[in-house]
C-alpha positions as CSV (number, residue, x, y, z in Angstrom):
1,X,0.0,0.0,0.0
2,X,2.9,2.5,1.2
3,X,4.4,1.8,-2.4
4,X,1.4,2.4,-4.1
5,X,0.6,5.8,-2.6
6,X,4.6,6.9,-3.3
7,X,4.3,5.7,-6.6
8,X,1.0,7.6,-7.1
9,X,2.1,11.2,-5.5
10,X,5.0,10.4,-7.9
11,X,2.5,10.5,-10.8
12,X,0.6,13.9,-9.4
13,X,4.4,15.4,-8.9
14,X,5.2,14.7,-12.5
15,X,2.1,15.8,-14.2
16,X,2.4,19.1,-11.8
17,X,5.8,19.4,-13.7
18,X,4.4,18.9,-17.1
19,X,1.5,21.9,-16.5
20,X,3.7,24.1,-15.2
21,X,6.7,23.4,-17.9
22,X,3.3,23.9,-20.4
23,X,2.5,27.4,-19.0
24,X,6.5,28.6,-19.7
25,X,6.1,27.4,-22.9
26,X,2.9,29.2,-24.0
27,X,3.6,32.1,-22.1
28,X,6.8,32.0,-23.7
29,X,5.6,31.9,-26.7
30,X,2.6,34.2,-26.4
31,X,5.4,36.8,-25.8
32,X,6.7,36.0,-29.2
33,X,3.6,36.8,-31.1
34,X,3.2,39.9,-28.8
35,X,6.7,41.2,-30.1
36,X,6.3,40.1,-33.4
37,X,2.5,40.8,-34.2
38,X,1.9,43.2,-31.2
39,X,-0.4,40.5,-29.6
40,X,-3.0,40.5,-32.4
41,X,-2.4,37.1,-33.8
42,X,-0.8,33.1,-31.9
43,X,0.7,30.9,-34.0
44,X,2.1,27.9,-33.3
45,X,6.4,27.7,-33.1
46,X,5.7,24.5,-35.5
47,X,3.5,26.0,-37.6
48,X,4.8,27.3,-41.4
49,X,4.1,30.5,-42.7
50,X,5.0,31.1,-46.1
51,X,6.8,34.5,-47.9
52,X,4.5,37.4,-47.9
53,X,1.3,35.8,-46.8
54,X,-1.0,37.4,-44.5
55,X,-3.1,36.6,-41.6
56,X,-5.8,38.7,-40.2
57,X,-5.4,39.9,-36.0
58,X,-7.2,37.7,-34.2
59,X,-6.4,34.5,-35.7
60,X,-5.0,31.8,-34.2
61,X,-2.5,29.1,-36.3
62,X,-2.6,25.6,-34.2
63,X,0.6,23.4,-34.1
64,X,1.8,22.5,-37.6
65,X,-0.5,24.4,-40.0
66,X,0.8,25.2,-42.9
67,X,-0.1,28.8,-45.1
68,X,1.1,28.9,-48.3
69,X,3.0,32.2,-50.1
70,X,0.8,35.0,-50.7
71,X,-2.5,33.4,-49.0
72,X,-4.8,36.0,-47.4
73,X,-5.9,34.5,-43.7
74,X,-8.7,37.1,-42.4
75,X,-9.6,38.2,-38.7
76,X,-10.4,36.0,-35.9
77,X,-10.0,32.8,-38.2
78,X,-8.9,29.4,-36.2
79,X,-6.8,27.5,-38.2
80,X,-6.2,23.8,-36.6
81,X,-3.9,21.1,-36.2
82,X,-2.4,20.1,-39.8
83,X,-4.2,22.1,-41.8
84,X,-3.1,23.5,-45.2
85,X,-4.2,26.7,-47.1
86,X,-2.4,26.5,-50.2
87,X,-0.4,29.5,-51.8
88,X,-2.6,32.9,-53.4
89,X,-5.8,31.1,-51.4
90,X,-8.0,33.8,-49.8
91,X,-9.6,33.1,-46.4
92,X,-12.5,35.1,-44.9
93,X,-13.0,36.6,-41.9
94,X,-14.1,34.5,-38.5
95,X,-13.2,31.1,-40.7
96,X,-12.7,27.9,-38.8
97,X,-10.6,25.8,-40.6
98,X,-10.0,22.2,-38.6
99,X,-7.9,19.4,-38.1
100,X,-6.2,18.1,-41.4
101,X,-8.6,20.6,-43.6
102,X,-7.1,20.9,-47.0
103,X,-7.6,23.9,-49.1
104,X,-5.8,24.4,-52.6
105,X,-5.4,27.0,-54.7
106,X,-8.0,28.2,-56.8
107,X,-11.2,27.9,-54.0
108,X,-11.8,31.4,-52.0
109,X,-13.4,31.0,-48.5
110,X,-16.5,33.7,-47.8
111,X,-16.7,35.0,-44.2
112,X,-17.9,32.5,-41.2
113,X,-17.0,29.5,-43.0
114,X,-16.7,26.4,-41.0
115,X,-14.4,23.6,-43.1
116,X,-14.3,20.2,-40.7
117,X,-11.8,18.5,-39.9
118,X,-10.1,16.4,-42.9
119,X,-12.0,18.1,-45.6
120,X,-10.2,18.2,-48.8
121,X,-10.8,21.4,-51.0
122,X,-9.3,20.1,-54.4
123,X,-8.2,22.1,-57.3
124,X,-7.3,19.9,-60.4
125,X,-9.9,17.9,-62.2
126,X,-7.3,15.8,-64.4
127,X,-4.0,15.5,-62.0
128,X,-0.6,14.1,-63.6
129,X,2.6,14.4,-61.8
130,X,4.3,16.0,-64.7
131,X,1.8,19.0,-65.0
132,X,0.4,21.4,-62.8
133,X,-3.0,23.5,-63.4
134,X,-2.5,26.9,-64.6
135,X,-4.6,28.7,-62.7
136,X,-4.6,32.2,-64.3
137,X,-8.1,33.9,-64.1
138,X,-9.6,30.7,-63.2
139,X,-11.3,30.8,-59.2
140,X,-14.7,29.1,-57.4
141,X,-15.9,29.9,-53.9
142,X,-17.1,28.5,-50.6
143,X,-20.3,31.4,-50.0
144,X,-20.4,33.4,-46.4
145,X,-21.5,31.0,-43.6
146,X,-21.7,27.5,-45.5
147,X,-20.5,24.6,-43.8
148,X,-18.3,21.6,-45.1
149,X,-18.8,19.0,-43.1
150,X,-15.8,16.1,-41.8
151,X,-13.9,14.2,-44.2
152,X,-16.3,15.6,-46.9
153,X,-14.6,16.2,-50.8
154,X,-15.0,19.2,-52.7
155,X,-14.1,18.6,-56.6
156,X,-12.6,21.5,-58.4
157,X,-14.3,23.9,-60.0
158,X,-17.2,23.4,-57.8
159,X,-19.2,26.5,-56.2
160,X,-20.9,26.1,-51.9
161,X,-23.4,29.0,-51.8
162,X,-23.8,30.9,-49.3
163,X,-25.3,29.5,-45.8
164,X,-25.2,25.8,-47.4
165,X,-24.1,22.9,-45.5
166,X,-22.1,19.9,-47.5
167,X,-22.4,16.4,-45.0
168,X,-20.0,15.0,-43.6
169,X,-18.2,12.3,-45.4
170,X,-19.5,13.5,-49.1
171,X,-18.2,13.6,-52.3
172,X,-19.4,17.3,-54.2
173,X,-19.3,16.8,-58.0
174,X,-22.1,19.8,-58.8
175,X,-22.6,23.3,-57.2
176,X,-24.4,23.5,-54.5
177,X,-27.2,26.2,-54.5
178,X,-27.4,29.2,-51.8
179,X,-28.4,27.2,-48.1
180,X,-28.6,24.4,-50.0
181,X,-28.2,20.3,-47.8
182,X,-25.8,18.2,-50.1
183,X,-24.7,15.3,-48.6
184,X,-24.0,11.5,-50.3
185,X,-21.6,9.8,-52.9
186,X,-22.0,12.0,-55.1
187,X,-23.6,14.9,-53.2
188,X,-27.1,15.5,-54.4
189,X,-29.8,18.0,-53.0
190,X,-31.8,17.1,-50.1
191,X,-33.5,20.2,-49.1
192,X,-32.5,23.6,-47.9
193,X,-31.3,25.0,-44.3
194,X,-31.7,28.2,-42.5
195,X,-28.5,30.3,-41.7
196,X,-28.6,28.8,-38.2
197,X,-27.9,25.6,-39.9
198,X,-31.4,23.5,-38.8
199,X,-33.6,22.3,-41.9
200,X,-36.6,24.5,-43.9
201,X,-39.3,23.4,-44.6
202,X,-41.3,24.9,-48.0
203,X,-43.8,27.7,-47.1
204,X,-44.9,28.6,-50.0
205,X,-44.2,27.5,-54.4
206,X,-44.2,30.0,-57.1
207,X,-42.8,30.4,-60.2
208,X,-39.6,31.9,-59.8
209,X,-39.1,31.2,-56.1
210,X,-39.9,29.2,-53.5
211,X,-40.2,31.0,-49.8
212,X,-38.6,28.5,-47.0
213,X,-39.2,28.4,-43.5
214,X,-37.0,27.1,-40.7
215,X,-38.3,24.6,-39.1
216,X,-36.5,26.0,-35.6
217,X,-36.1,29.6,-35.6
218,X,-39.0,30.4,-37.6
219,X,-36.8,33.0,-40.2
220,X,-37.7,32.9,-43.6
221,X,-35.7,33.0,-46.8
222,X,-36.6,32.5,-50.5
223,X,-34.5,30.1,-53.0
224,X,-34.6,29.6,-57.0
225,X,-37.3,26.8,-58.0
226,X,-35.0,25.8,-60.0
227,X,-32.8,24.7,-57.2
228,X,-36.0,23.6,-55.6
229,X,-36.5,21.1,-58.0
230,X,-33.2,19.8,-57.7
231,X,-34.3,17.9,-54.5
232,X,-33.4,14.2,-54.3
233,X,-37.0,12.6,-53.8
Protein backbone atom coordinates (compact mmCIF):
# COMPACT_ATOMS: atom_id res chain seq x y z
CA UNK A 1 0.00 0.00 0.00
CA UNK A 2 2.90 2.46 1.22
CA UNK A 3 4.38 1.77 -2.45
CA UNK A 4 1.39 2.38 -4.08
CA UNK A 5 0.64 5.78 -2.63
CA UNK A 6 4.55 6.85 -3.25
CA UNK A 7 4.31 5.65 -6.62
CA UNK A 8 1.03 7.61 -7.10
CA UNK A 9 2.09 11.20 -5.50
CA UNK A 10 5.02 10.43 -7.87
CA UNK A 11 2.50 10.51 -10.84
CA UNK A 12 0.59 13.87 -9.40
CA UNK A 13 4.35 15.43 -8.91
CA UNK A 14 5.24 14.73 -12.50
CA UNK A 15 2.09 15.78 -14.20
CA UNK A 16 2.44 19.08 -11.77
CA UNK A 17 5.81 19.40 -13.69
CA UNK A 18 4.38 18.88 -17.07
CA UNK A 19 1.53 21.90 -16.47
CA UNK A 20 3.65 24.10 -15.15
CA UNK A 21 6.66 23.39 -17.89
CA UNK A 22 3.31 23.89 -20.41
CA UNK A 23 2.53 27.43 -19.01
CA UNK A 24 6.52 28.55 -19.74
CA UNK A 25 6.13 27.44 -22.85
CA UNK A 26 2.86 29.24 -24.02
CA UNK A 27 3.62 32.12 -22.13
CA UNK A 28 6.78 32.01 -23.68
CA UNK A 29 5.57 31.93 -26.73
CA UNK A 30 2.61 34.19 -26.45
CA UNK A 31 5.43 36.83 -25.76
CA UNK A 32 6.74 36.03 -29.16
CA UNK A 33 3.64 36.76 -31.06
CA UNK A 34 3.20 39.86 -28.76
CA UNK A 35 6.65 41.17 -30.06
CA UNK A 36 6.33 40.13 -33.36
CA UNK A 37 2.54 40.77 -34.22
CA UNK A 38 1.93 43.25 -31.16
CA UNK A 39 -0.38 40.53 -29.62
CA UNK A 40 -2.99 40.47 -32.43
CA UNK A 41 -2.44 37.09 -33.79
CA UNK A 42 -0.84 33.12 -31.88
CA UNK A 43 0.73 30.91 -34.01
CA UNK A 44 2.08 27.90 -33.31
CA UNK A 45 6.39 27.71 -33.05
CA UNK A 46 5.70 24.49 -35.52
CA UNK A 47 3.54 25.98 -37.64
CA UNK A 48 4.82 27.28 -41.35
CA UNK A 49 4.11 30.45 -42.69
CA UNK A 50 4.99 31.14 -46.15
CA UNK A 51 6.85 34.51 -47.87
CA UNK A 52 4.52 37.35 -47.91
CA UNK A 53 1.30 35.80 -46.78
CA UNK A 54 -1.03 37.36 -44.52
CA UNK A 55 -3.12 36.62 -41.59
CA UNK A 56 -5.80 38.69 -40.24
CA UNK A 57 -5.44 39.85 -36.04
CA UNK A 58 -7.18 37.72 -34.19
CA UNK A 59 -6.40 34.51 -35.66
CA UNK A 60 -5.00 31.75 -34.19
CA UNK A 61 -2.51 29.12 -36.28
CA UNK A 62 -2.58 25.60 -34.25
CA UNK A 63 0.64 23.39 -34.09
CA UNK A 64 1.80 22.46 -37.64
CA UNK A 65 -0.48 24.42 -39.99
CA UNK A 66 0.85 25.20 -42.88
CA UNK A 67 -0.15 28.75 -45.12
CA UNK A 68 1.07 28.91 -48.29
CA UNK A 69 3.03 32.20 -50.11
CA UNK A 70 0.78 34.98 -50.71
CA UNK A 71 -2.52 33.37 -49.04
CA UNK A 72 -4.78 35.99 -47.40
CA UNK A 73 -5.90 34.49 -43.74
CA UNK A 74 -8.69 37.09 -42.45
CA UNK A 75 -9.62 38.16 -38.73
CA UNK A 76 -10.40 35.97 -35.89
CA UNK A 77 -9.99 32.76 -38.24
CA UNK A 78 -8.93 29.37 -36.20
CA UNK A 79 -6.76 27.46 -38.17
CA UNK A 80 -6.24 23.81 -36.57
CA UNK A 81 -3.93 21.09 -36.20
CA UNK A 82 -2.35 20.05 -39.84
CA UNK A 83 -4.23 22.13 -41.79
CA UNK A 84 -3.10 23.45 -45.21
CA UNK A 85 -4.16 26.66 -47.12
CA UNK A 86 -2.39 26.46 -50.18
CA UNK A 87 -0.38 29.46 -51.83
CA UNK A 88 -2.58 32.87 -53.36
CA UNK A 89 -5.80 31.14 -51.39
CA UNK A 90 -7.97 33.81 -49.76
CA UNK A 91 -9.63 33.14 -46.40
CA UNK A 92 -12.49 35.13 -44.85
CA UNK A 93 -13.03 36.57 -41.89
CA UNK A 94 -14.06 34.48 -38.47
CA UNK A 95 -13.20 31.11 -40.66
CA UNK A 96 -12.66 27.88 -38.77
CA UNK A 97 -10.57 25.78 -40.57
CA UNK A 98 -10.02 22.20 -38.55
CA UNK A 99 -7.88 19.41 -38.11
CA UNK A 100 -6.23 18.13 -41.42
CA UNK A 101 -8.61 20.59 -43.61
CA UNK A 102 -7.11 20.94 -46.98
CA UNK A 103 -7.57 23.95 -49.08
CA UNK A 104 -5.77 24.35 -52.56
CA UNK A 105 -5.36 27.03 -54.65
CA UNK A 106 -8.05 28.15 -56.80
CA UNK A 107 -11.25 27.90 -54.05
CA UNK A 108 -11.78 31.37 -52.03
CA UNK A 109 -13.35 30.98 -48.52
CA UNK A 110 -16.48 33.75 -47.77
CA UNK A 111 -16.70 34.97 -44.16
CA UNK A 112 -17.87 32.48 -41.24
CA UNK A 113 -16.96 29.48 -43.02
CA UNK A 114 -16.73 26.36 -41.05
CA UNK A 115 -14.44 23.59 -43.11
CA UNK A 116 -14.29 20.22 -40.74
CA UNK A 117 -11.76 18.51 -39.90
CA UNK A 118 -10.14 16.42 -42.86
CA UNK A 119 -11.97 18.07 -45.56
CA UNK A 120 -10.18 18.24 -48.83
CA UNK A 121 -10.79 21.39 -51.00
CA UNK A 122 -9.34 20.11 -54.37
CA UNK A 123 -8.23 22.10 -57.30
CA UNK A 124 -7.34 19.86 -60.36
CA UNK A 125 -9.86 17.87 -62.21
CA UNK A 126 -7.33 15.76 -64.37
CA UNK A 127 -4.00 15.46 -62.00
CA UNK A 128 -0.58 14.07 -63.56
CA UNK A 129 2.59 14.39 -61.75
CA UNK A 130 4.30 15.99 -64.73
CA UNK A 131 1.81 18.96 -64.98
CA UNK A 132 0.41 21.40 -62.81
CA UNK A 133 -3.02 23.48 -63.43
CA UNK A 134 -2.55 26.86 -64.62
CA UNK A 135 -4.62 28.74 -62.67
CA UNK A 136 -4.62 32.21 -64.27
CA UNK A 137 -8.11 33.88 -64.13
CA UNK A 138 -9.62 30.72 -63.18
CA UNK A 139 -11.32 30.84 -59.16
CA UNK A 140 -14.67 29.15 -57.44
CA UNK A 141 -15.91 29.92 -53.94
CA UNK A 142 -17.11 28.48 -50.63
CA UNK A 143 -20.31 31.45 -50.04
CA UNK A 144 -20.42 33.36 -46.44
CA UNK A 145 -21.53 30.98 -43.61
CA UNK A 146 -21.69 27.48 -45.47
CA UNK A 147 -20.47 24.56 -43.82
CA UNK A 148 -18.26 21.60 -45.11
CA UNK A 149 -18.82 18.96 -43.08
CA UNK A 150 -15.80 16.11 -41.77
CA UNK A 151 -13.93 14.23 -44.18
CA UNK A 152 -16.32 15.62 -46.94
CA UNK A 153 -14.63 16.15 -50.80
CA UNK A 154 -15.00 19.17 -52.73
CA UNK A 155 -14.08 18.62 -56.61
CA UNK A 156 -12.60 21.49 -58.45
CA UNK A 157 -14.35 23.93 -59.97
CA UNK A 158 -17.20 23.44 -57.83
CA UNK A 159 -19.24 26.49 -56.25
CA UNK A 160 -20.94 26.11 -51.92
CA UNK A 161 -23.40 28.95 -51.80
CA UNK A 162 -23.76 30.92 -49.25
CA UNK A 163 -25.33 29.50 -45.84
CA UNK A 164 -25.19 25.84 -47.42
CA UNK A 165 -24.14 22.85 -45.45
CA UNK A 166 -22.10 19.87 -47.51
CA UNK A 167 -22.36 16.37 -45.02
CA UNK A 168 -19.95 14.95 -43.58
CA UNK A 169 -18.23 12.28 -45.38
CA UNK A 170 -19.53 13.53 -49.15
CA UNK A 171 -18.21 13.60 -52.30
CA UNK A 172 -19.41 17.27 -54.20
CA UNK A 173 -19.32 16.83 -58.01
CA UNK A 174 -22.11 19.80 -58.84
CA UNK A 175 -22.63 23.33 -57.19
CA UNK A 176 -24.44 23.46 -54.46
CA UNK A 177 -27.20 26.23 -54.48
CA UNK A 178 -27.37 29.24 -51.76
CA UNK A 179 -28.43 27.19 -48.10
CA UNK A 180 -28.63 24.41 -50.04
CA UNK A 181 -28.19 20.25 -47.82
CA UNK A 182 -25.84 18.20 -50.08
CA UNK A 183 -24.75 15.30 -48.64
CA UNK A 184 -24.03 11.49 -50.34
CA UNK A 185 -21.55 9.84 -52.87
CA UNK A 186 -21.97 11.95 -55.06
CA UNK A 187 -23.62 14.90 -53.15
CA UNK A 188 -27.06 15.51 -54.41
CA UNK A 189 -29.82 17.95 -52.98
CA UNK A 190 -31.81 17.08 -50.13
CA UNK A 191 -33.52 20.23 -49.05
CA UNK A 192 -32.54 23.63 -47.88
CA UNK A 193 -31.32 25.01 -44.29
CA UNK A 194 -31.69 28.22 -42.49
CA UNK A 195 -28.45 30.30 -41.74
CA UNK A 196 -28.61 28.83 -38.15
CA UNK A 197 -27.95 25.63 -39.86
CA UNK A 198 -31.41 23.54 -38.82
CA UNK A 199 -33.62 22.31 -41.86
CA UNK A 200 -36.61 24.51 -43.90
CA UNK A 201 -39.32 23.39 -44.60
CA UNK A 202 -41.33 24.93 -48.05
CA UNK A 203 -43.82 27.67 -47.06
CA UNK A 204 -44.87 28.65 -50.00
CA UNK A 205 -44.20 27.48 -54.36
CA UNK A 206 -44.16 29.97 -57.09
CA UNK A 207 -42.84 30.36 -60.23
CA UNK A 208 -39.62 31.90 -59.77
CA UNK A 209 -39.13 31.22 -56.09
CA UNK A 210 -39.85 29.16 -53.48
CA UNK A 211 -40.24 31.01 -49.80
CA UNK A 212 -38.65 28.45 -47.00
CA UNK A 213 -39.17 28.42 -43.50
CA UNK A 214 -36.98 27.08 -40.67
CA UNK A 215 -38.25 24.57 -39.14
CA UNK A 216 -36.50 26.04 -35.61
CA UNK A 217 -36.10 29.63 -35.59
CA UNK A 218 -39.02 30.44 -37.57
CA UNK A 219 -36.81 32.96 -40.17
CA UNK A 220 -37.66 32.94 -43.63
CA UNK A 221 -35.70 33.02 -46.76
CA UNK A 222 -36.64 32.50 -50.53
CA UNK A 223 -34.49 30.13 -53.05
CA UNK A 224 -34.64 29.60 -57.04
CA UNK A 225 -37.27 26.78 -58.02
CA UNK A 226 -34.96 25.77 -60.02
CA UNK A 227 -32.82 24.71 -57.15
CA UNK A 228 -36.02 23.64 -55.57
CA UNK A 229 -36.51 21.14 -58.01
CA UNK A 230 -33.21 19.81 -57.70
CA UNK A 231 -34.33 17.91 -54.51
CA UNK A 232 -33.40 14.24 -54.28
CA UNK A 233 -37.00 12.57 -53.76
Amino acid sequence: MKGKKGLSLGRERKFEIKRKNRKKIEKSEVNRVAKEDKGFIRVHPSAVIGKNASIGRGTVVWAFAQVGEKAAVGKNCVLGNGCYIDRTCQVGDNVKVMNKALVYRGCGIGDNVFVGPGAVIANDKTPRVEKTREFDGVEWSIGEHATIGANATVLPDVNIGRNATVGAGSVVTAHVPDHGLAYGNPAKLHGFVCECGEKALLEKEGKETCLMKCSKCGKSFSVKSEDYKRIEK
